[in-house]
Backbone of each chain as ProteinMPNN parsed JSONL, in Angstrom:
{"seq_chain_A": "XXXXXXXXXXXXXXXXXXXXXXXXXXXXXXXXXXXXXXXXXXXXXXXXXXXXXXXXXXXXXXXXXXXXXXXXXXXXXXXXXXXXXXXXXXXXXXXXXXXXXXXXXXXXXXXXXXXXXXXXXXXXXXXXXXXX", "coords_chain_A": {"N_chain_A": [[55.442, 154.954, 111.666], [54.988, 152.907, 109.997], [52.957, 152.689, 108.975], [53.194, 155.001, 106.804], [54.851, 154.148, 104.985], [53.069, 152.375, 102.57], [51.214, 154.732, 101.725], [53.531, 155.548, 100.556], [54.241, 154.287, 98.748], [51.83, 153.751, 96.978], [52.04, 155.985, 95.871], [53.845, 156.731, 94.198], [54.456, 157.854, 91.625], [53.984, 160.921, 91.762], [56.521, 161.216, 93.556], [58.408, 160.802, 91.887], [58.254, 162.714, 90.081], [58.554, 165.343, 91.708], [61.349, 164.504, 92.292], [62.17, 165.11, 89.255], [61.644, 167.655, 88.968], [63.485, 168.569, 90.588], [65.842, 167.87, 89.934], [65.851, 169.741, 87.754], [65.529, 172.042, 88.532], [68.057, 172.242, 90.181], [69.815, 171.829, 88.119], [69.438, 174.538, 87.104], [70.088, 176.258, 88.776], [73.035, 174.957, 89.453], [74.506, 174.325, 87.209], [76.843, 174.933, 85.385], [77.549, 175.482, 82.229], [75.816, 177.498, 79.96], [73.814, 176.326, 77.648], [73.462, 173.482, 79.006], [71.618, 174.964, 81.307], [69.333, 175.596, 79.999], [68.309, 173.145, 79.01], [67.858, 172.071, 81.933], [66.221, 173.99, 82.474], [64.129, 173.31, 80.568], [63.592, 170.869, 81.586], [62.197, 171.165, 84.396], [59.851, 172.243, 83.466], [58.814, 170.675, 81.957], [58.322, 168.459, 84.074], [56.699, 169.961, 85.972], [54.075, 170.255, 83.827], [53.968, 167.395, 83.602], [53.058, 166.873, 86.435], [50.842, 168.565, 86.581], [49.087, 167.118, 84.185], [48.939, 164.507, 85.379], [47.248, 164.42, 87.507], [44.895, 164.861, 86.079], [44.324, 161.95, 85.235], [43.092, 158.821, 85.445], [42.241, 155.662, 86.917], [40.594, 152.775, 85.101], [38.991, 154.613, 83.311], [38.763, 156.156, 80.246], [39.577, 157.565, 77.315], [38.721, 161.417, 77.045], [36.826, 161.37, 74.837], [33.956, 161.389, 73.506], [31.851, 158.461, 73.388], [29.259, 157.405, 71.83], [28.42, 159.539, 69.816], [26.822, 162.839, 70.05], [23.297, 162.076, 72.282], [19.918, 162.576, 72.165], [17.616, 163.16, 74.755], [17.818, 160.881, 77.471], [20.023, 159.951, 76.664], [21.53, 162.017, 76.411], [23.066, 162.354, 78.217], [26.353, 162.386, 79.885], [28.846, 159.823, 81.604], [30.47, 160.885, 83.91], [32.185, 159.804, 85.695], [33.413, 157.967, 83.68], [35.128, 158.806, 81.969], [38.51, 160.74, 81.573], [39.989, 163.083, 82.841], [39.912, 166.273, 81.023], [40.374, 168.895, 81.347], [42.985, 169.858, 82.169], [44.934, 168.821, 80.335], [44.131, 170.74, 78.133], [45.166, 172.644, 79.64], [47.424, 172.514, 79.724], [48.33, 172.075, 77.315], [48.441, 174.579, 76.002], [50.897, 175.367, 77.782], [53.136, 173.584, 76.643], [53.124, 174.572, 74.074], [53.935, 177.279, 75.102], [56.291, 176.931, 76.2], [57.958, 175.772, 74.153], [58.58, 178.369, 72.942], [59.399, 179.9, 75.03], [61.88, 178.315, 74.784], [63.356, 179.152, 72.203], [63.636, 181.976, 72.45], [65.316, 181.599, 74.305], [67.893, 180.207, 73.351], [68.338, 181.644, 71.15], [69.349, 184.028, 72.434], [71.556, 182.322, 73.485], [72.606, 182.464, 71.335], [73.574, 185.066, 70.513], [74.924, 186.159, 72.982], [77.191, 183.735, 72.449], [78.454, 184.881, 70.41], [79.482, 187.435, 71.206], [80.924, 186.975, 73.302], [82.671, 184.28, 72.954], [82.222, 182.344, 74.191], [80.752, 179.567, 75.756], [80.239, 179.349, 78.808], [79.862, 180.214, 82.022], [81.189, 181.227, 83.923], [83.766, 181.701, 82.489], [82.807, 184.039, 81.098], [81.552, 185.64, 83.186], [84.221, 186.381, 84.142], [85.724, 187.989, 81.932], [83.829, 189.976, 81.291], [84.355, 191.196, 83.847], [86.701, 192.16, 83.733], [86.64, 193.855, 81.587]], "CA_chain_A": [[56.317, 154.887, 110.48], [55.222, 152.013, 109.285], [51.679, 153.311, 107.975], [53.446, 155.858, 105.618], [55.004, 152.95, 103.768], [51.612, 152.311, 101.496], [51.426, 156.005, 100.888], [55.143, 156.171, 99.846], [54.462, 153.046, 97.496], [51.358, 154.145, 95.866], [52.051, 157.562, 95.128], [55.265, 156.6, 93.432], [54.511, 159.149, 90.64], [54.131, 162.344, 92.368], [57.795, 161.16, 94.141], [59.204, 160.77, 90.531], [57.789, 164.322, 89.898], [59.551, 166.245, 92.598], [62.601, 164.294, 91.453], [62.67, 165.452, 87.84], [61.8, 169.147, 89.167], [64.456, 169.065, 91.526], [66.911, 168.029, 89.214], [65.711, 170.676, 86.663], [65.894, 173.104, 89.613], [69.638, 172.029, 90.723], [70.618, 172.358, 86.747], [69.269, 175.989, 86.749], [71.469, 176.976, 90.064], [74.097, 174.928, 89.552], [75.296, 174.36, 86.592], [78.306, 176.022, 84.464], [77.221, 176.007, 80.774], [74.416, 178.31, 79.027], [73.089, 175.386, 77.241], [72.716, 172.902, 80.08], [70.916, 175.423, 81.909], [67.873, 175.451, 79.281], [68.124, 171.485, 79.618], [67.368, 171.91, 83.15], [64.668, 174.518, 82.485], [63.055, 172.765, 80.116], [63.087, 169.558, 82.421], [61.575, 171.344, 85.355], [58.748, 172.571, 82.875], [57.933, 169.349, 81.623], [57.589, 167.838, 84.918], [55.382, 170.939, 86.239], [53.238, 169.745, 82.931], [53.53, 165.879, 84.248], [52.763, 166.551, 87.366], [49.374, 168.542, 85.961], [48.369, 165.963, 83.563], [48.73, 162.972, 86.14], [45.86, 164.896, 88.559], [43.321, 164.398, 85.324], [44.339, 160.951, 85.295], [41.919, 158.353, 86.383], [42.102, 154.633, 86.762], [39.427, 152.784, 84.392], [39.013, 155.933, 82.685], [38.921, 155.988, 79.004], [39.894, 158.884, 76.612], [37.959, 161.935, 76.687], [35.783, 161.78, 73.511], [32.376, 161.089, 73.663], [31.696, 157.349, 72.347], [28.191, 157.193, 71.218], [28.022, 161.002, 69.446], [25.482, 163.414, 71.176], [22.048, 162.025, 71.839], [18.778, 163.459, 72.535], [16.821, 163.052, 76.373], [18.766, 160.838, 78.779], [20.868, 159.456, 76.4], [22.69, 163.181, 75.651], [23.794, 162.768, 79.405], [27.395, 161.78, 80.237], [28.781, 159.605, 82.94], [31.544, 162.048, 84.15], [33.675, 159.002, 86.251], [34.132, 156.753, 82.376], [36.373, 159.648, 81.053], [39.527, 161.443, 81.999], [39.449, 165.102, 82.487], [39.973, 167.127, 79.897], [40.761, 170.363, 81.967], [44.524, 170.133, 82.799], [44.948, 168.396, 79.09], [43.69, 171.806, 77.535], [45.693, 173.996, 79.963], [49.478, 171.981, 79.342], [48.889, 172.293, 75.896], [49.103, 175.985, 75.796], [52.12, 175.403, 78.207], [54.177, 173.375, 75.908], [53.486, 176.022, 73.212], [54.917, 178.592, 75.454], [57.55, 176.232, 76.905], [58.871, 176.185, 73.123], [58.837, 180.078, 72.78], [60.833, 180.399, 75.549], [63.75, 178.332, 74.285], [63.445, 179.691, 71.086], [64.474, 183.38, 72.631], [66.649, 181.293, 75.388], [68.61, 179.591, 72.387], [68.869, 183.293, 70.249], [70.222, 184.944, 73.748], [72.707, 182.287, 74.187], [73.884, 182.573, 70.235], [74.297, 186.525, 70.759], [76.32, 185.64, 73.828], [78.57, 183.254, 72.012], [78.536, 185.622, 69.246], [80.325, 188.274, 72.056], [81.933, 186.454, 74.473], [83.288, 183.25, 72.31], [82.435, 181.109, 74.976], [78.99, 179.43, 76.678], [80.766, 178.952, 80.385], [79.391, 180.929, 82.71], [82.268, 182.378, 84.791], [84.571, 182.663, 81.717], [81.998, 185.022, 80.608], [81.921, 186.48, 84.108], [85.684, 187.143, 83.901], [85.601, 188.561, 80.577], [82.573, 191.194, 82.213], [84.916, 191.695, 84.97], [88.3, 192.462, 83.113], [86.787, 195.298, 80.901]], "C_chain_A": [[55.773, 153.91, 109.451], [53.396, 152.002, 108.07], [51.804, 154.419, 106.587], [54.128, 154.939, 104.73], [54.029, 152.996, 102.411], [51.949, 153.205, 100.526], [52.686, 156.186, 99.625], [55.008, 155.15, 98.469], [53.329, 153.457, 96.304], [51.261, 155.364, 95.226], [53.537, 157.577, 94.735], [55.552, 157.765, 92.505], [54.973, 160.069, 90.991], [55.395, 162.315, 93.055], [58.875, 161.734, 93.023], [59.04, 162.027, 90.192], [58.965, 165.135, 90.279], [60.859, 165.88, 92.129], [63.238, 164.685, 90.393], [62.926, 167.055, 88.22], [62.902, 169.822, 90.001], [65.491, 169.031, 90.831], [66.624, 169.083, 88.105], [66.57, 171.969, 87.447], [67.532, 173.471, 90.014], [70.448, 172.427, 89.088], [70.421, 173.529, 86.458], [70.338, 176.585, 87.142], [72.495, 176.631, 89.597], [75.046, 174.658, 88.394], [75.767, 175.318, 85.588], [77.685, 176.678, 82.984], [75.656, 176.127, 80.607], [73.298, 177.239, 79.048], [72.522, 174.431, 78.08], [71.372, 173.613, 80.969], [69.318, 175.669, 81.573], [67.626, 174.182, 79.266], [67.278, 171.626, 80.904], [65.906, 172.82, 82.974], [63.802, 173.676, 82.133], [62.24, 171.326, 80.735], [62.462, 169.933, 83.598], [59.89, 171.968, 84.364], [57.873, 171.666, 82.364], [57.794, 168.433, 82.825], [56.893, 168.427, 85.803], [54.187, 169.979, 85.591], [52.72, 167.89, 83.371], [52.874, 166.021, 85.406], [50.777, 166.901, 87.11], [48.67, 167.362, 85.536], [47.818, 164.539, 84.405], [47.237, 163.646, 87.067], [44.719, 164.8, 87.924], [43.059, 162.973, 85.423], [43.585, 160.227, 86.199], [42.094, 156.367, 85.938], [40.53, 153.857, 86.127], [38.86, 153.999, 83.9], [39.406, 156.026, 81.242], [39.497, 157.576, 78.289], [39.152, 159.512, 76.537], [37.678, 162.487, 75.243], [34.744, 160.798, 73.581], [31.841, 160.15, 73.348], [30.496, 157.219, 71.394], [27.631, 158.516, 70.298], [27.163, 161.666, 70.553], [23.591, 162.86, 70.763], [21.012, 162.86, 72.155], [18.182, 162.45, 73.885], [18.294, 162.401, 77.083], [19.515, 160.123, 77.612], [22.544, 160.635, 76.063], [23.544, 163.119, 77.764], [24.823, 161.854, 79.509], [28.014, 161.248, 81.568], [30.502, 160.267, 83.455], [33.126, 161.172, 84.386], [34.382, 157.936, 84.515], [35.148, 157.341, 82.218], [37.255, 160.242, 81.843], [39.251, 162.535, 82.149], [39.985, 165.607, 81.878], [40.961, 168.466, 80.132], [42.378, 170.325, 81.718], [44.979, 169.431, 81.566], [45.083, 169.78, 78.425], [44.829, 172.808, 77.985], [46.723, 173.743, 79.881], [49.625, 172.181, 77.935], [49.206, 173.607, 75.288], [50.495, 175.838, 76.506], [52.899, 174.832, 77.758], [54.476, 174.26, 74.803], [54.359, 176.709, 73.664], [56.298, 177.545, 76.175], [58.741, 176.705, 75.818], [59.319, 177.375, 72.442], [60.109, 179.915, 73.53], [62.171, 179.852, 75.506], [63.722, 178.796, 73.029], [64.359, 181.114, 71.482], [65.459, 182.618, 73.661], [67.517, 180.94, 74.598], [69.228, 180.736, 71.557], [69.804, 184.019, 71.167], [71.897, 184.146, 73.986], [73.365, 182.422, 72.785], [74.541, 183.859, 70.648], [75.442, 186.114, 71.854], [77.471, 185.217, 73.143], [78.894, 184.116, 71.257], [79.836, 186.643, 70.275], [81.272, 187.939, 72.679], [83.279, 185.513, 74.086], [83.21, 182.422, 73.711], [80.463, 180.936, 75.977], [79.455, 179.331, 78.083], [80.431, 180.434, 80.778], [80.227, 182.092, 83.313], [83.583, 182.739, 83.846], [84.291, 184.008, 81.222], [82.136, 186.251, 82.068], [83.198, 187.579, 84.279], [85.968, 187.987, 82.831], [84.842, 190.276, 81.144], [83.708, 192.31, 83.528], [86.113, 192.626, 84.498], [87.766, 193.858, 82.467], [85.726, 196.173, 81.581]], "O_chain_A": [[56.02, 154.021, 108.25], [53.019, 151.527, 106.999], [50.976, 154.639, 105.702], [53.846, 155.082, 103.541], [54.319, 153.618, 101.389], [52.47, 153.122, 99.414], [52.759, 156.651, 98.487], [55.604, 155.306, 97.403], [53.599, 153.524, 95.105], [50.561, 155.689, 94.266], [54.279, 158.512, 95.036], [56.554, 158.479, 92.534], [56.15, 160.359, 90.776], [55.707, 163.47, 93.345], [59.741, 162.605, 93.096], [60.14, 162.517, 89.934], [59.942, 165.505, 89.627], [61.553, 166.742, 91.59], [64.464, 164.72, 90.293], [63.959, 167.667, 87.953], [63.194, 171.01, 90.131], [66.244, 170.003, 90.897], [67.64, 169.175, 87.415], [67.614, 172.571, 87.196], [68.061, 174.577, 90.115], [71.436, 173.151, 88.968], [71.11, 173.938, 85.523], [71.22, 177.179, 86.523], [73.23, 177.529, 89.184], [76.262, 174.747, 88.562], [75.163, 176.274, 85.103], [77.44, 177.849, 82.694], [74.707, 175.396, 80.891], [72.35, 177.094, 79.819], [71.296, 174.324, 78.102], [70.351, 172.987, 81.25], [68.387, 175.857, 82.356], [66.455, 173.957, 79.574], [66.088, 171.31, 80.899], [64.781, 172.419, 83.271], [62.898, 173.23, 82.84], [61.111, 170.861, 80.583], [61.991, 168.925, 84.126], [58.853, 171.974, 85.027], [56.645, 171.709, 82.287], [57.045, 167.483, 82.593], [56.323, 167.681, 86.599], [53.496, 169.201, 86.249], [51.607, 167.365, 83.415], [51.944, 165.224, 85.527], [49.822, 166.144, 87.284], [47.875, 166.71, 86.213], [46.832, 163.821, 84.233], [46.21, 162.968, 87.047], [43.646, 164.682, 88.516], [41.915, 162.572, 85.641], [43.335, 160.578, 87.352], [42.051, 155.948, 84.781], [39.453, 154.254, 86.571], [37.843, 154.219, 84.558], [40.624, 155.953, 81.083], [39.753, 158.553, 78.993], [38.218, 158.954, 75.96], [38.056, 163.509, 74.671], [34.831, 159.576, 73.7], [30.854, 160.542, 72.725], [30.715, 156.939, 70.216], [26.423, 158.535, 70.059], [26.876, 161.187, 71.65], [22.896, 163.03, 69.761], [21.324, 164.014, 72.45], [18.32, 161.228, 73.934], [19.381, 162.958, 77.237], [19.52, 159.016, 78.151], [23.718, 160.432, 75.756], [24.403, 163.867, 78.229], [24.584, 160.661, 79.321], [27.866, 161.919, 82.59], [31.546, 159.736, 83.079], [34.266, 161.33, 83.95], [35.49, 157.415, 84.379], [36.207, 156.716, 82.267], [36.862, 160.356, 83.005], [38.267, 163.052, 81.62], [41.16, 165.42, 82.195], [41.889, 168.911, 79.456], [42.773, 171.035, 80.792], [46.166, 169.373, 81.885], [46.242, 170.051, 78.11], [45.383, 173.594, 77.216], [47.438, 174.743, 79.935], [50.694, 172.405, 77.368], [49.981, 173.798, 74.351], [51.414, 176.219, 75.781], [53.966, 175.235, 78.221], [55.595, 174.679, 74.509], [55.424, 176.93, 73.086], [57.273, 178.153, 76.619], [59.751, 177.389, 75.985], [60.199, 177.436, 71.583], [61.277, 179.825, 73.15], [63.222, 180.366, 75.889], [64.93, 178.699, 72.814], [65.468, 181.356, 71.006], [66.538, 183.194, 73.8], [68.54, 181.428, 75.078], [70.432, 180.785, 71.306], [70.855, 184.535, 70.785], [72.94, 184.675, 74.369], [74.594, 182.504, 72.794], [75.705, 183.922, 71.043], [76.605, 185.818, 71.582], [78.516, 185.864, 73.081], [80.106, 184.271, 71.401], [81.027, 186.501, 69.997], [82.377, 188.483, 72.672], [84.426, 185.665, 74.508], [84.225, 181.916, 74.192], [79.593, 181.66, 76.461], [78.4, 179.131, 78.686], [80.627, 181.473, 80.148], [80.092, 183.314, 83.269], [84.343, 183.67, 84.113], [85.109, 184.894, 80.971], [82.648, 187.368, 82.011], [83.275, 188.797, 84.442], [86.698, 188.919, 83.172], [85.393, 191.368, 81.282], [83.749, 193.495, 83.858], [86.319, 193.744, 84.969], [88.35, 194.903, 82.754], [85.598, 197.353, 81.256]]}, "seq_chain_B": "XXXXXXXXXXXXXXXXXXXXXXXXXXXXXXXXXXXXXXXXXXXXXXXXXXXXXXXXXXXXXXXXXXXXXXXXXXXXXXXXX", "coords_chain_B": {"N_chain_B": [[45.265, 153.579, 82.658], [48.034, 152.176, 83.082], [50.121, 150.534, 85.569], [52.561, 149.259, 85.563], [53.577, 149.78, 82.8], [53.651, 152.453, 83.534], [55.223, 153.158, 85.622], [57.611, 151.951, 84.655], [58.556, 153.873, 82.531], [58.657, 155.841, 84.224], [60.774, 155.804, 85.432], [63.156, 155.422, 82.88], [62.517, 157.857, 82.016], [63.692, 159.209, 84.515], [66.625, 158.522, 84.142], [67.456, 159.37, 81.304], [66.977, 162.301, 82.145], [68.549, 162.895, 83.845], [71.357, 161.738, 82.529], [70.989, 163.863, 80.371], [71.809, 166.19, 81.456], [74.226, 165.279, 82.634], [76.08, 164.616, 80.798], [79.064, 165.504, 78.981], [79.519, 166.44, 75.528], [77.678, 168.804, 73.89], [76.438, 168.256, 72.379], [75.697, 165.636, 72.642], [73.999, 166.183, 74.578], [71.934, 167.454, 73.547], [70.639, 165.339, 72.006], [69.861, 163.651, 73.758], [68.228, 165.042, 75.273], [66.124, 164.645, 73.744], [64.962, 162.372, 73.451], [64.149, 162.014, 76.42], [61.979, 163.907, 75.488], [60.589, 162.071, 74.256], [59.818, 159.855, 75.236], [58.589, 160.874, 77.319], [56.463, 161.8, 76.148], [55.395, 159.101, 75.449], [54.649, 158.162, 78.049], [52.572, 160.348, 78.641], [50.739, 159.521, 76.923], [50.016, 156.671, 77.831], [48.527, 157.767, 80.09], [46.514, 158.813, 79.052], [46.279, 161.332, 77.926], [46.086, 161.779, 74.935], [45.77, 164.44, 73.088], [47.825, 166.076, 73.886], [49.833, 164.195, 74.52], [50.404, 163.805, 71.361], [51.113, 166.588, 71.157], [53.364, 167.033, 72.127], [55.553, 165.197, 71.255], [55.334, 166.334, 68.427], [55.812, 168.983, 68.923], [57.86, 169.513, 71.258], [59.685, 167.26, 71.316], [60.493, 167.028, 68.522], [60.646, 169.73, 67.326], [61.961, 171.129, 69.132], [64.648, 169.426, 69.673], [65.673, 170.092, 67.003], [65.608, 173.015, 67.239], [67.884, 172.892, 69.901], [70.17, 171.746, 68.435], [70.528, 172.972, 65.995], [70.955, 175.677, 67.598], [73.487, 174.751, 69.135], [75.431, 173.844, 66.665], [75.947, 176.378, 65.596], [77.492, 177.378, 68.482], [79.841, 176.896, 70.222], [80.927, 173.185, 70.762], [81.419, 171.835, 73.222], [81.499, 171.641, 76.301], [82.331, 172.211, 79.771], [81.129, 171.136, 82.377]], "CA_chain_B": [[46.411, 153.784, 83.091], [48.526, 150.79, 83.668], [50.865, 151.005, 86.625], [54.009, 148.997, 85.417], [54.415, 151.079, 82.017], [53.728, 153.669, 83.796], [56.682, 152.879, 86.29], [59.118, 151.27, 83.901], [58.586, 154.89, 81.347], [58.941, 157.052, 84.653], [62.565, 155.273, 85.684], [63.514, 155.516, 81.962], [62.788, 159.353, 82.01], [64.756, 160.041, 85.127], [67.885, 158.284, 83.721], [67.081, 160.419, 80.285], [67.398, 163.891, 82.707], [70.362, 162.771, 84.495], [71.875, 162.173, 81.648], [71.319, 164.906, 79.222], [72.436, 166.622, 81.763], [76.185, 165.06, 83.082], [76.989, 164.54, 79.19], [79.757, 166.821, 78.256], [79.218, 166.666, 75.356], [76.152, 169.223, 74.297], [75.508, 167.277, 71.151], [74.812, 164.476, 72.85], [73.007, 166.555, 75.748], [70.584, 167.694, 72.872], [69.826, 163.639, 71.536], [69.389, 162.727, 75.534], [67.083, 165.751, 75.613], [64.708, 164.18, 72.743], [64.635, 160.941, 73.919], [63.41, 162.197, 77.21], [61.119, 164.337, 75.268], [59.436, 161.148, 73.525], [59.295, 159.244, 76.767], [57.752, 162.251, 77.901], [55.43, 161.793, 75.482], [54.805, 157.912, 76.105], [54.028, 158.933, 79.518], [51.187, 161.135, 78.532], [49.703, 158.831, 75.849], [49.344, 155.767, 78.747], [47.669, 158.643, 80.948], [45.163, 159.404, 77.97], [46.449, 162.755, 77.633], [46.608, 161.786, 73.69], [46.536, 165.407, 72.057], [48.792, 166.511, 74.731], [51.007, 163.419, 73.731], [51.316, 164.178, 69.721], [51.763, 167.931, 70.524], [54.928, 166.948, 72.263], [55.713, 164.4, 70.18], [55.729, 167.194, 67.074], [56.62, 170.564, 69.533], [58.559, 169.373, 72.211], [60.739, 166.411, 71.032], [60.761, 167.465, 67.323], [60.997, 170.947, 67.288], [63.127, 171.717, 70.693], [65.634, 168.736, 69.371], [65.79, 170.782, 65.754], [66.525, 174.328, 67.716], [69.553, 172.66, 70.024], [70.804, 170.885, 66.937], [70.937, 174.149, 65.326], [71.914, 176.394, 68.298], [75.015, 173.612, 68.995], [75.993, 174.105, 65.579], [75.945, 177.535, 65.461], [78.159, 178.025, 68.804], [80.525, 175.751, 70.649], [79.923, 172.241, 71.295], [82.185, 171.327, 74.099], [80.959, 171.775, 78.015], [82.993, 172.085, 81.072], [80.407, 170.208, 83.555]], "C_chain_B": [[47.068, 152.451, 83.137], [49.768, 151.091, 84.09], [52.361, 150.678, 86.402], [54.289, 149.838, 84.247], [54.621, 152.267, 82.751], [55.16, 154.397, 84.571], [58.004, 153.021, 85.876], [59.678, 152.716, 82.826], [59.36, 155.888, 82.095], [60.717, 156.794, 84.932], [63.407, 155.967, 84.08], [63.66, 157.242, 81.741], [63.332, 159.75, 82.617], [66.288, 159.481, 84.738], [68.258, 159.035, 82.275], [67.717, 162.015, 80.847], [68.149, 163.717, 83.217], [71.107, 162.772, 83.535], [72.615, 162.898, 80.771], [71.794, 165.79, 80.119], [73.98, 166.339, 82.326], [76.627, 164.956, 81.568], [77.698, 165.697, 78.871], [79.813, 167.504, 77.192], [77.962, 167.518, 74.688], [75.483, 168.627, 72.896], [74.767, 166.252, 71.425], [73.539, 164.863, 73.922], [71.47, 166.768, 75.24], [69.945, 166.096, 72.572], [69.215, 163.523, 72.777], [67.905, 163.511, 75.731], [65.654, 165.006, 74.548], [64.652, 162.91, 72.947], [64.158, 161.499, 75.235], [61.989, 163.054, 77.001], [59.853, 163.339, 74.89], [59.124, 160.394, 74.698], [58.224, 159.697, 77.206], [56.014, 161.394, 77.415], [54.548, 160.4, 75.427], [53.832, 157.872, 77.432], [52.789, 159.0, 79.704], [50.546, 160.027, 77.677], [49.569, 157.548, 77.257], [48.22, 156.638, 79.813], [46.603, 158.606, 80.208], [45.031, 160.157, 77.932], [46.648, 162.479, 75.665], [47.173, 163.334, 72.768], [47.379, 166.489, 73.113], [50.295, 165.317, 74.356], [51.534, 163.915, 72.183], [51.822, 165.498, 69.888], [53.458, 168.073, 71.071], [56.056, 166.333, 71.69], [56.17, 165.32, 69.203], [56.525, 168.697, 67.626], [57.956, 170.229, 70.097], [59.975, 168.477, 71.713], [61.133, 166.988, 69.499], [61.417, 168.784, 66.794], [62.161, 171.566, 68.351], [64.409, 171.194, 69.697], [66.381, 169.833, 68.564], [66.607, 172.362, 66.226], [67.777, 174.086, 68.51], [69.929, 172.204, 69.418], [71.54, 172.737, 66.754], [71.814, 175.148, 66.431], [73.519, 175.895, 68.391], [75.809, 174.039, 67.895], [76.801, 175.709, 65.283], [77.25, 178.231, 66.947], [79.222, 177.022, 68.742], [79.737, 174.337, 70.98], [80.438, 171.411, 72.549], [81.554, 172.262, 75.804], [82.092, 171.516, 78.732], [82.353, 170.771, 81.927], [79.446, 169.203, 82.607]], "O_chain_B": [[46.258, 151.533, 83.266], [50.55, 151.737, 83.393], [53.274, 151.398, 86.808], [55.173, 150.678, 84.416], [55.607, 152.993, 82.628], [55.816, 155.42, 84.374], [58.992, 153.652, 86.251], [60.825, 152.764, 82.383], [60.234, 156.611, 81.617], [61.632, 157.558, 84.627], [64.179, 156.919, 84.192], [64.698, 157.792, 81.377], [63.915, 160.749, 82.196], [67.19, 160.208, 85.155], [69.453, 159.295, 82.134], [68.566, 162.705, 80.283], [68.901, 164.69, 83.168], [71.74, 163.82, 83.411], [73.791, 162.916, 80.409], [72.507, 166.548, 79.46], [74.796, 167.258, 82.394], [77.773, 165.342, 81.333], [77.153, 166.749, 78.535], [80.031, 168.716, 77.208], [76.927, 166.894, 74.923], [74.305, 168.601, 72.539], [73.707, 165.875, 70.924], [72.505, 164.224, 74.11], [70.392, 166.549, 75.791], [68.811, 165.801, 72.95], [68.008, 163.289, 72.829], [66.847, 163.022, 76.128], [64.452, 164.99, 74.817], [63.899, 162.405, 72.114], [62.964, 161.349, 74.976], [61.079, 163.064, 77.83], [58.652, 163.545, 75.063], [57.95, 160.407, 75.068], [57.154, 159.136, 77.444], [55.068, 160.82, 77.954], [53.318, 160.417, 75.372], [52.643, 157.61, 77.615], [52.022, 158.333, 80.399], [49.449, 159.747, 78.161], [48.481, 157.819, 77.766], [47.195, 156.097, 80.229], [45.571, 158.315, 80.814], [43.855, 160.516, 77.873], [47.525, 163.186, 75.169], [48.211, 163.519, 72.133], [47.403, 167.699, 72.888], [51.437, 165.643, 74.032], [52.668, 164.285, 71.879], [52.739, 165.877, 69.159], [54.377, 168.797, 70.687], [57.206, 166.765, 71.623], [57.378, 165.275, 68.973], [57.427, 169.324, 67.069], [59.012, 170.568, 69.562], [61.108, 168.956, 71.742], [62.279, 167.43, 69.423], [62.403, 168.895, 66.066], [63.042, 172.392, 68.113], [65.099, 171.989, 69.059], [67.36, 170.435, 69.004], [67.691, 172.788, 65.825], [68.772, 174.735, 68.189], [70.797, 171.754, 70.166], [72.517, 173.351, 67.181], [73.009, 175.4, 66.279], [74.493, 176.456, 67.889], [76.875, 174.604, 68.139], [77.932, 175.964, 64.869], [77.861, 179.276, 66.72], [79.562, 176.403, 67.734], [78.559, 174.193, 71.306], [79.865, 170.362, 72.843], [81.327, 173.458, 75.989], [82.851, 170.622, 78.36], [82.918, 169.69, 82.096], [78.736, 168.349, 83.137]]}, "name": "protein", "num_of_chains": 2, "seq": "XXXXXXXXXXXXXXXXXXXXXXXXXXXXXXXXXXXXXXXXXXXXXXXXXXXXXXXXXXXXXXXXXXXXXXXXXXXXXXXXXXXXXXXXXXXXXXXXXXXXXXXXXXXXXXXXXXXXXXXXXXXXXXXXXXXXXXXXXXXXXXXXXXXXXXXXXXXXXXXXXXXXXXXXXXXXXXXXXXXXXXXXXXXXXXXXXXXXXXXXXXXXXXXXXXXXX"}
């Protein structure tokens, strides 16, 4: 038991992770109103995206951009461990793009709704569905 | 990286998503949401994700905020849970 301690202490992050995604997760299932429920999406999407980004992350690790421009012979060669990685940077930033699409049509779906129903609650809406 | 912002930003963001979510009401659920968006975005800029930081910074916190603002407006703003 007492060897997983460490672990549990320095991987604090990746704990905090699962935490945010779980509560995103639990606001999908469980809660009542429309609107909350894109809250919770959008908080399990942005800590997907955290959890990515932290795996480029690198202690002593500077920003990837190139300090000295590009040179010629051994000076055009880079030392790979100075910089961060780039990769999982590149591929979250298309995923916040599309993050903000999809509340854009999740936000239009729930006006139409209110627009019909007169109400964002879930099971008033249900009842409403049910009755006619 | 440095380990105590990094700490003190991630605490601050899960009291941000608890939050915006128990707030009844969804006006305030949207503010809670953009303050966890800029956090967010703190986050990433100590990582040295920088143009992953401003695009959330201008998409995420800016723009999201701007569409529940507007949606809110546009239906009810009162929550059950």
């Amino acid at each position: 038991m007492e060897q997983y301690i460490p672990l549990f202490l320095t991987k604090y992050n990746y704990w905090v992770y699962i935490a945010l995604m779980m509560i995103g997760l639990w606001a999908m299932i469980a809660k009542n109103n429309l609107v909350k429920k894109i809250v919770g999406m959008n908080i399990f999407q942005t800590a997907i995206i955290l959890f990515y980004v932290s795996i480029g992350a690198k202690y002593g690790g500077t920003i990837p951009i190139i300090q000295h421009g590009s040179g010629h012979g051994h000076e055009a060669a880079v030392r790979a461990a100075d910089y961060i990685n780039p990769l999982p940077h590149v591929l979250m930033l298309t995923a916040i793009v599309v993050s903000v699409a999809t509340l854009g049509v999740a936000l239009a779906l729930v006006i139409k709704i209110h627009r019909r129903h007169r109400t964002l609650e879930e099971d008033e809406i249900l009842e409403q569905l049910r009755e006619s | 990286m440095i380990w105590q912002i990094d700490l003190a930003v991630l605490i601050l963001v899960l009291i941000c998503a608890v939050g915006a979510l128990a707030v009844k009401d969804l006006m305030g659920a949207a503010i809670l949401f953009g303050a966890y968006s800029f956090l967010m975005c703190i986050l990433w800029a100590v990582m040295g994700a920088v143009d992953v930081a401003f695009t959330e910074a201008s998409v995420g916190a800016g723009v999201s905020t701007v569409f529940f603002v507007a949606a809110v407006f546009r239906t009810s703003r009162r929550s059950k849970d």
